[in-house]
TORFIMI-898270 format. One record per residue (C-alpha): x, y, z; residue number from 1; chain; residue in one letter. Coordinates in steps of 0.1 Angstrom, whole numbers, plus 5000, padded with zeros to 4 digits. Layout:
      u      v      w   resi   chain   resn
      X      Y      Z    NUM       A      A
...
//
This chain:
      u      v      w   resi   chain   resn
   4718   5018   4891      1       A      X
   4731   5053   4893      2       A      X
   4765   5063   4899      3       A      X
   4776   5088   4926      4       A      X
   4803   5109   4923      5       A      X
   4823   5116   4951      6       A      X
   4844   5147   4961      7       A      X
   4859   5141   4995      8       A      X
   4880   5177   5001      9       A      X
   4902   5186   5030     10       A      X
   4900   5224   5030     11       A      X
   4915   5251   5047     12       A      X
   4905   5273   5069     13       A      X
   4873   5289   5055     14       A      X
   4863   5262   5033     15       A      X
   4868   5281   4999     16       A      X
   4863   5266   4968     17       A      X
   4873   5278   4938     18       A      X
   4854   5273   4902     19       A      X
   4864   5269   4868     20       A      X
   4851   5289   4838     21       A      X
   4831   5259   4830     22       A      X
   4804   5253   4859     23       A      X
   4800   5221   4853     24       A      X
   4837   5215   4872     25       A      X
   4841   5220   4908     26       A      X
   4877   5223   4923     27       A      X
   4889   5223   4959     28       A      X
   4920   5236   4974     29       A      X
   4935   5214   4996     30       A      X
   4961   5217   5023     31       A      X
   4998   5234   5011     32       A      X
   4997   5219   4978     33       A      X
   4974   5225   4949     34       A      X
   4952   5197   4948     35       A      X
   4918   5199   4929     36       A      X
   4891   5177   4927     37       A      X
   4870   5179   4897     38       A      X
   4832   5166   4892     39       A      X
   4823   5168   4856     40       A      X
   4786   5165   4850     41       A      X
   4790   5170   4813     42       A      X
   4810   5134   4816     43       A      X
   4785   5119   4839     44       A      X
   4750   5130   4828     45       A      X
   4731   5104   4851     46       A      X
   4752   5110   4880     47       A      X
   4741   5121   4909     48       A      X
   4769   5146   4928     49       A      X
   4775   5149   4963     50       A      X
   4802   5174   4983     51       A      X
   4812   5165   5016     52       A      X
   4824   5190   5035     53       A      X
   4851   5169   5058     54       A      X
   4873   5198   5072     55       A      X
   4870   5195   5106     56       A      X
   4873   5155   5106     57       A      X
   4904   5144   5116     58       A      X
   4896   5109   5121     59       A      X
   4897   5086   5090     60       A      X
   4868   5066   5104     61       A      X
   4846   5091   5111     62       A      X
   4853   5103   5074     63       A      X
   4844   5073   5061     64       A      X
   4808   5073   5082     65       A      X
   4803   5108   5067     66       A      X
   4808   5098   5033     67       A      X
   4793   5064   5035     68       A      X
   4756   5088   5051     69       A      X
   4756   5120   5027     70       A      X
   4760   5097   4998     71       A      X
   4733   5070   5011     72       A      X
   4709   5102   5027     73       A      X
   4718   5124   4990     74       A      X
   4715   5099   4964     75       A      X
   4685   5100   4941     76       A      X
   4684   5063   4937     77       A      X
   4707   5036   4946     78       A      X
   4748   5038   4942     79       A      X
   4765   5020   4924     80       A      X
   4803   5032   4924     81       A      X
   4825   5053   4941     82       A      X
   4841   5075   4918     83       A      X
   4870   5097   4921     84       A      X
   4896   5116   4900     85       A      X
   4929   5136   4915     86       A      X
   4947   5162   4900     87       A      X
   4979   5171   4916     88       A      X
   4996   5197   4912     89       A      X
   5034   5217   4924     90       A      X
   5024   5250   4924     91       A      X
   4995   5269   4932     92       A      X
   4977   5281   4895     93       A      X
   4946   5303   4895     94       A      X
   4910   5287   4886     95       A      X
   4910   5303   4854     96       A      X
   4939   5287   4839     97       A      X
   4925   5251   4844     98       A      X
   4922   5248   4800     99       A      X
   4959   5252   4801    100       A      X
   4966   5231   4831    101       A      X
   4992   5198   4820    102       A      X
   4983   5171   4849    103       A      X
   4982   5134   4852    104       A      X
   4952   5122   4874    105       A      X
   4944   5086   4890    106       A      X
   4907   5070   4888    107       A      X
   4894   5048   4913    108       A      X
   4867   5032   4912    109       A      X
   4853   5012   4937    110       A      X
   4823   4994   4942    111       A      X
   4809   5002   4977    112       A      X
   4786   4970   4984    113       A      X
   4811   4950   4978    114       A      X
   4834   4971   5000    115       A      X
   4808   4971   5029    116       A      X
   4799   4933   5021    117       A      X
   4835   4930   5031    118       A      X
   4838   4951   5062    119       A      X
   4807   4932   5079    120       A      X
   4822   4894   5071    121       A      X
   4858   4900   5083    122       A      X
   4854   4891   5118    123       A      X
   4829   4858   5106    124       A      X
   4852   4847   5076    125       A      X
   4886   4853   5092    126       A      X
   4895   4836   5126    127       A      X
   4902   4853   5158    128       A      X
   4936   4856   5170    129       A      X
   4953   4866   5136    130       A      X
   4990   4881   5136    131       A      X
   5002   4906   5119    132       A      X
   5036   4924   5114    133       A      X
   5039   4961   5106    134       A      X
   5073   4971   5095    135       A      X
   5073   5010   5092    136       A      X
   5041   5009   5112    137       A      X
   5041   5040   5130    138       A      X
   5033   5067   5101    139       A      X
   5016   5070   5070    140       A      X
   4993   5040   5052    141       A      X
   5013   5012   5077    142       A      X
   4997   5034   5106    143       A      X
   4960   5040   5089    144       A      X
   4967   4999   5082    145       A      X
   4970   4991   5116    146       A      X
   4940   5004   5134    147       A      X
   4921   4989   5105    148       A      X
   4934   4955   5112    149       A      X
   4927   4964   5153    150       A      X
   4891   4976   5145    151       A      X
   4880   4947   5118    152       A      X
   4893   4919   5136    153       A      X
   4888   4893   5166    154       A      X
   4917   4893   5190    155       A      X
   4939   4905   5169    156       A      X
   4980   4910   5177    157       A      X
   4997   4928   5159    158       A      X
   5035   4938   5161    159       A      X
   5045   4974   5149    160       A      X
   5081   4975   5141    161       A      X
   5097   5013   5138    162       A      X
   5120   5038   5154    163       A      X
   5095   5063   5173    164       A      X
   5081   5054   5205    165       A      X
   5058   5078   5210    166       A      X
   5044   5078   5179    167       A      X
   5044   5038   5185    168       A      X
   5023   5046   5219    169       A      X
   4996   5068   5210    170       A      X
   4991   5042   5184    171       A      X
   4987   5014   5202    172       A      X
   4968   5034   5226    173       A      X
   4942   5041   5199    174       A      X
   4943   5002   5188    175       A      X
   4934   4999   5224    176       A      X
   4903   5018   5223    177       A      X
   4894   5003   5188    178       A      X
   4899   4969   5200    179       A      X
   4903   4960   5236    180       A      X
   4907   4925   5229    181       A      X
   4939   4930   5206    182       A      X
   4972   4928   5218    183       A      X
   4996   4954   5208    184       A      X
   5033   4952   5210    185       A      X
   5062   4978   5197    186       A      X
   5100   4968   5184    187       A      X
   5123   4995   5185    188       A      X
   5144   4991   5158    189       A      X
   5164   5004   5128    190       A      X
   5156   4983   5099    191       A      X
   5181   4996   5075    192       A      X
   5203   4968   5088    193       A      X
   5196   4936   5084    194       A      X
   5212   4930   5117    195       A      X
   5183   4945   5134    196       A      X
   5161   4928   5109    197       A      X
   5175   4892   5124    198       A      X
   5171   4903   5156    199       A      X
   5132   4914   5154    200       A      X
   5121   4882   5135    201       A      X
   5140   4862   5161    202       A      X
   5117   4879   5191    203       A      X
   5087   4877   5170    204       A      X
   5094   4834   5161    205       A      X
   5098   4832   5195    206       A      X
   5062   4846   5204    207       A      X
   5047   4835   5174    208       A      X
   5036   4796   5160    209       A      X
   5027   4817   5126    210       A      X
   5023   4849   5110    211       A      X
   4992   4855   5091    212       A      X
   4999   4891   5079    213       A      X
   5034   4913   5071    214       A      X
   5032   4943   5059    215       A      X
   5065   4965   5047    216       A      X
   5059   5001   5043    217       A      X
   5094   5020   5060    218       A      X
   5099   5047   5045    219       A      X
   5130   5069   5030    220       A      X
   5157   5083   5054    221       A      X
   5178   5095   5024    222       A      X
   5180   5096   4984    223       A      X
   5214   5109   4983    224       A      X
   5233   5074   4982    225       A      X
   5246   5076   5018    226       A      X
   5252   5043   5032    227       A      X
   5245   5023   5060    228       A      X
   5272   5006   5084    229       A      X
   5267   4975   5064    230       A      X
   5279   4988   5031    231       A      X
   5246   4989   5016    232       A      X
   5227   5026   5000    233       A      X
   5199   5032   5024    234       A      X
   5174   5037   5000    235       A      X
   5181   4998   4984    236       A      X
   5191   4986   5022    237       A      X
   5147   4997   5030    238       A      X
   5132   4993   4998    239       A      X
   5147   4959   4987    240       A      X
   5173   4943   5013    241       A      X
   5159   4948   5046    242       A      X
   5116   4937   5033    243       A      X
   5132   4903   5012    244       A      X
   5152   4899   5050    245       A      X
   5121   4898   5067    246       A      X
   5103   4878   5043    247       A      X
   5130   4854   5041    248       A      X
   5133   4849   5076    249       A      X
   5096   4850   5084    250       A      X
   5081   4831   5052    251       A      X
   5081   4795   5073    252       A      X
   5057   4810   5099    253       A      X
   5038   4824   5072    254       A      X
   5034   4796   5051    255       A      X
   5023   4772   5080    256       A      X
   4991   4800   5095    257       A      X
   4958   4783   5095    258       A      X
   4941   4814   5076    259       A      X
   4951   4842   5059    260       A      X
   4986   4844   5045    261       A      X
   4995   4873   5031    262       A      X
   5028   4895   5025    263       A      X
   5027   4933   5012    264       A      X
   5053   4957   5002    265       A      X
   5046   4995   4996    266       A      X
   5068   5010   4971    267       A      X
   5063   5020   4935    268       A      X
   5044   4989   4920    269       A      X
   5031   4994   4884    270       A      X
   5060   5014   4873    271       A      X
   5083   4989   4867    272       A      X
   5110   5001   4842    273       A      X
   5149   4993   4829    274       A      X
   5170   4975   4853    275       A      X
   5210   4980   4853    276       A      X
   5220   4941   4863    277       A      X
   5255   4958   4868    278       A      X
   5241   4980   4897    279       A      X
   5213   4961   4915    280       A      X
   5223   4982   4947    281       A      X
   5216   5016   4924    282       A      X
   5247   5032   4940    283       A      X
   5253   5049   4911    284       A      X
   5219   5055   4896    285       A      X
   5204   5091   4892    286       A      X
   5173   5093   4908    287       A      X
   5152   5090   4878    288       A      X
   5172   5058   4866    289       A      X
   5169   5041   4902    290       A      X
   5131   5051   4909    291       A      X
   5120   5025   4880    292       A      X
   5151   5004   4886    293       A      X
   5141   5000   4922    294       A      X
   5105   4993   4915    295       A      X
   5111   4963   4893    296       A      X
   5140   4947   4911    297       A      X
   5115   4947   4940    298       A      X
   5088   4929   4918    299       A      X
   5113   4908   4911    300       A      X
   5123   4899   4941    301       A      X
   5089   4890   4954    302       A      X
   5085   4869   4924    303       A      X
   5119   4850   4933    304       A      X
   5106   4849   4973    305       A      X
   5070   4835   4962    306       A      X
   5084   4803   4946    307       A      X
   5095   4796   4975    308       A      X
   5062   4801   4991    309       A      X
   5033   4794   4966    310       A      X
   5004   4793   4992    311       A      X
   5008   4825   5006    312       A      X
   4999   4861   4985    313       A      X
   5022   4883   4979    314       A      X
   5016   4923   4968    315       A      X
   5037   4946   4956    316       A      X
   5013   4980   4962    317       A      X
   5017   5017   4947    318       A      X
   5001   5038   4971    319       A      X
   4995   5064   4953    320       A      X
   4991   5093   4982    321       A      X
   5027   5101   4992    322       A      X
   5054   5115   4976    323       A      X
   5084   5090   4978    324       A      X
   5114   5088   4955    325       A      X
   5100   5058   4940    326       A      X
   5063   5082   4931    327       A      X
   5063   5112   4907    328       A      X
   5032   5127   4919    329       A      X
   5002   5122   4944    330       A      X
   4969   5127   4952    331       A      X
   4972   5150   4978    332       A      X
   4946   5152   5011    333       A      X
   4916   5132   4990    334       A      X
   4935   5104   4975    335       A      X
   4950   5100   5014    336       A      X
   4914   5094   5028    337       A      X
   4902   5074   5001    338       A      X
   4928   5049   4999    339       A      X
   4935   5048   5029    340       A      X
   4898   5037   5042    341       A      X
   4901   5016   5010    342       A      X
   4934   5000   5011    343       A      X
   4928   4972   5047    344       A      X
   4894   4959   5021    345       A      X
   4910   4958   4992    346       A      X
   4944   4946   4992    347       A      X
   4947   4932   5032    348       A      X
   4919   4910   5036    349       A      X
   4903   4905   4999    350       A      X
   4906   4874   4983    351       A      X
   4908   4889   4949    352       A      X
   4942   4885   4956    353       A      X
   4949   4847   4960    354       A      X
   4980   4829   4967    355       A      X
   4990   4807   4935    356       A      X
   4981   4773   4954    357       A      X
   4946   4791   4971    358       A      X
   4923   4776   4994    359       A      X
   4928   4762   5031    360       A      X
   4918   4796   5044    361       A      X
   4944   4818   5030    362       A      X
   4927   4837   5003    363       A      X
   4910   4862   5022    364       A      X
   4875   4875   5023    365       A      X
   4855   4861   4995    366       A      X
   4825   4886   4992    367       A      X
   4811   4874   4962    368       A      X
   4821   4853   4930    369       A      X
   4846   4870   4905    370       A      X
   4875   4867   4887    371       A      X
   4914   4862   4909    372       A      X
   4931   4892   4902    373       A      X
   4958   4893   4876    374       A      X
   4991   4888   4888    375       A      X
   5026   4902   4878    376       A      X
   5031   4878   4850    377       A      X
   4999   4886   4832    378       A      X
   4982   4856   4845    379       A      X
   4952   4853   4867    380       A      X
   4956   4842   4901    381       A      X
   4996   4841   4898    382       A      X
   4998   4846   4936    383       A      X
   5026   4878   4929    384       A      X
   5001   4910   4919    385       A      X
   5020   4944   4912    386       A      X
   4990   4972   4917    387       A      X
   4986   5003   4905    388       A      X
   4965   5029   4925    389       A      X
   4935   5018   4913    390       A      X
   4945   4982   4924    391       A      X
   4945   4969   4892    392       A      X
   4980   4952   4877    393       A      X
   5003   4977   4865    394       A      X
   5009   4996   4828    395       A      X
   5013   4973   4796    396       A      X
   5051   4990   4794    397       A      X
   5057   4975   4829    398       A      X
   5044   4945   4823    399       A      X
   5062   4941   4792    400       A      X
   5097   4949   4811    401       A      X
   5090   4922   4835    402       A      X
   5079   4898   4809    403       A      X
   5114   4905   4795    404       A      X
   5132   4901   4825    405       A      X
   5115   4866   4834    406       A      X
   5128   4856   4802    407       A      X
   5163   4869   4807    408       A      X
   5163   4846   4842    409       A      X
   5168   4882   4858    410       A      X
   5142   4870   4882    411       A      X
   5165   4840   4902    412       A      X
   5199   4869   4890    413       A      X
   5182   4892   4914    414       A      X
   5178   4865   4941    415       A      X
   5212   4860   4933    416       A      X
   5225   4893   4939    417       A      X
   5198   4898   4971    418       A      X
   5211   4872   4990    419       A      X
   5252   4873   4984    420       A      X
   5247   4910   4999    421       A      X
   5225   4897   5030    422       A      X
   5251   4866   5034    423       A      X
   5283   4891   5028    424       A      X
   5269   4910   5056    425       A      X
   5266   4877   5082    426       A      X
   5299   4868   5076    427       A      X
   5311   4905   5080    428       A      X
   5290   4900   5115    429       A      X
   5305   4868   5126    430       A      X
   5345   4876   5113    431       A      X
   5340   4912   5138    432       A      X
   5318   4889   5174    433       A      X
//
């Protein structure tokens, strides 16, 4: 079966693409940033290469449809794979100096029947009536996210929890449209402070038997240590203290859902590095030191939160498409569309990534027989996965630090830490009622 490469490009006005020395490479500008896709023939010799054109598509489903046709209409024979490989780059460099270019790119690869196998059984193999909570819902991959879970579902509800209402509206306006039958409801709130992160969960338990879905992808008000009113560094008080807040308080309605159950964090996952125990918080951290710092005590965390919980999944997911202080580099407009169509299949709904105790429902869409994913600890089916952006585990370095830290107990030291802060700041509550 042949393989299909794929070059999905965003380009400006005028669709210009630019070419290397070498023919064989193709590379498109993309947006502000210099972001090139290349398609190597040379590499690929019984590939068949297809450009999309996708400019003037601004909806990520009708992207998707155009891909999913030129490739299907294009193809000599049959595709096998989706392939694709981003270069990103922070300044603009001419065509001609591509030999000299120094970049890091991402390959995913992707097989596409299995990816449609799974679109088409969602609404059969999942239940109707799933719930879902959106923390950080109303931008980025926790938007894209939720209209996926509107349109591939049956009666869904889902909760989107964030600080813009009108972002919040023409959201849930274009849920509507998706999905009729799905209920929709915003929470205003800052989530920097656990107070407000006691008070959504509280509404939510009281409207909900069970969650079957939360998904934590707020992103970063600051990186230059500022705190919040509780004493904690904003960046640690979204990253780390307010997601193990809602996954503490929420874990018993997740644990007791009849299907899917299912808890994902967007940070840095995969780049797990040295962790300061004196300075969980990172308050005094550069921000080289705190981006892998940060990364793995949120690994951790998860690891401490799911043996409490050893039916339901958890994932700690790298996006890979936005620059964050926890992510060196991206993969500008193409890696956004990819992932992005790719991200509700593979790492929402897909039972690749099991919960340590599996079954009863709650592993997700199986599309065919294969092997549990491997989890955190270097074992398969763990129920704790920390992807990379080819959702695969993460780099042997980061898998050796956590190994370490298991074996240093820094895994129940940062539960420790996690919850003296979150119970420091209830007492500081009740002693000012």
């Amino acid at each position: 079966m042949a393989e299909v490469l794929k070059s999905l490009a965003m380009l400006p006005d005028g669709n210009q693409h630019l070419r290397a020395k070498n023919d064989d490479c193709v590379f498109y500008r993309s947006g502000s940033t210099s972001t090139y896709c290349e398609a190597t023939k040379s590499e690929h010799p019984n590939t068949a290469i297809a450009t999309i054109d996708i400019a003037k598509i601004d909806d990520h489903d009708q992207i998707t449809r155009a891909a999913l046709a030129q490739e299907l209409n294009s193809a000599s024979t049959s595709c096998g794979s989706f392939f694709l490989q981003g270069h990103a780059m922070s300044e603009e460099l001419p065509p001609e100096s591509f030999d000299d270019l120094q970049t890091r790119s991402t390959q995913i690869t992707v097989n596409l029947s299995t990816i449609l196998a799974s679109n088409q059984r969602i609404s059969s193999a999942l239940p109707a009536g799933l719930v879902a909570i959106f923390v950080g819902g109303t931008s980025g991959i926790g938007e894209i996210t939720v209209k996926k879970f509107a349109r591939y579902t049956l009666r869904p509800r889902a909760y989107i929890i964030g600080r813009s209402q009108s972002a919040a509206e023409r959201i849930i306006a274009e849920c509507r449209i998706l999905n009729p039958e799905g209920e929709y409801t915003f929470i205003a709130a800052d989530i920097s402070l656990i107070k407000n992160v006691d008070e959504v969960c509280d509404n939510i338990k009281r409207e909900e038997k069970f969650v079957n879905l939360l998904f934590l992808s707020a992103g970063f008000p600051s990186i230059d240590g500022a705190e919040s009113s509780e004493g904690l560094v904003l960046l640690s008080a979204l990253m780390l203290y307010s997601r193990a807040r809602f996954i503490q308080n929420l874990l018993p309605i997740i644990n007791t859902a009849p299907a899917l159950r299912r808890i994902i964090t967007v940070a840095g996952s995969g780049r797990e590095g040295r962790v300061y125990q004196d300075d969980y918080p990172a308050r005094h951290l550069s921000l080289i030191k705190m981006r892998a710092h940060s990364i793995a005590v949120i690994t951790l965390s998860i690891e401490a939160l799911a043996k409490m919980a050893p039916e339901v999944s958890f994932i700690h997911d790298y996006p890979g498409t936005v620059r964050t202080p926890l992510i060196d580099h991206d993969l500008g407009i193409i890696g956004v569309v990819l992932r992005a169509w790719l991200f509700f299949f593979w790492v929402v709904d897909f039972a690749r990534y099991a919960p340590k105790l599996s079954g009863k429902g709650a592993d997700g869409v199986r599309v065919e027989e294969g092997e549990i994913a491997e989890g955190s600890n270097g074992k398969l089916g763990s129920g704790v996965y920390s992807l990379s952006s080819d959702f695969e585990s993460g780099s042997a370095a980061s898998r050796k630090y956590l190994a370490e830290y298991r074996a240093r107990g820094l895994v129940e030291d940062v539960w420790k830490q996690i919850d003296g802060e979150i119970r420091r700041i209830a007492r500081n509550r009740e002693e000012d009622a």
